[in-house]
N, C-alpha and C positions, 0 to 999 in steps of 0.2 A: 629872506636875505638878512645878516648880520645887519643892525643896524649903522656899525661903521662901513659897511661897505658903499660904495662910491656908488653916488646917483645914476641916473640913466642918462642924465645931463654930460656930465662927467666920462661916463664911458663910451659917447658917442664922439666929444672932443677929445678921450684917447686912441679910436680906432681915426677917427679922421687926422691925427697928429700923424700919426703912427705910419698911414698910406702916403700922408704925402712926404714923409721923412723916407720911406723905402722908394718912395715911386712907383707904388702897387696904384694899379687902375682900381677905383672901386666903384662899379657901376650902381647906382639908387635901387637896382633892383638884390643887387646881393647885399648890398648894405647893412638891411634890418636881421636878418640872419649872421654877420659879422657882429654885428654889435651885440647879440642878443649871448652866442658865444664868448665873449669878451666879460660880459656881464659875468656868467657862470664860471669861466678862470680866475676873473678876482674872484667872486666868493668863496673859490676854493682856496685861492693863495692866501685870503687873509686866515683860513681856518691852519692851514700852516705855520703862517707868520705868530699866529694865538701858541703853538704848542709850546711848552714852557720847557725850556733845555736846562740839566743842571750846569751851573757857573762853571763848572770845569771840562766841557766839554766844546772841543776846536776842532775846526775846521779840517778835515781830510787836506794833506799837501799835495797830493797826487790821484789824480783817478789814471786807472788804466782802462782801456777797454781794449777786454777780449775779442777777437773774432769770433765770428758764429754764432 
């Protein structure tokens, strides 16, 4: 794990923010499996957020999505 990636600390008070901001049930036994998941999207999203974009390069104004 990236060393700036967010504690286990951290990612337990974002999935617990997170359930009672949706109103999602989170029962103790699915809990550690949510969080454990939670864990591995940040780690992915900071290797993301890392990618270095050149300065000139904006934002899509529009997504379409195709059918199918």
């Amino acid at each position: 794990m990236p060393s700036n990636s967010l504690s286990r600390k951290e990612v337990e008070t974002l999935v617990d923010a997170n359930a009672a901001a949706l109103a999602l049930p989170l029962t103790e036994a699915l809990r550690p499996g949510v969080v454990e998941n939670m864990s591995r999207i940040c780690t992915l999203a900071q290797s993301v957020m890392e990618f270095p974009l050149p300065a000139e390069t904006e934002p899509a104004p529009v997504f379409i999505h195709a059918p199918g």
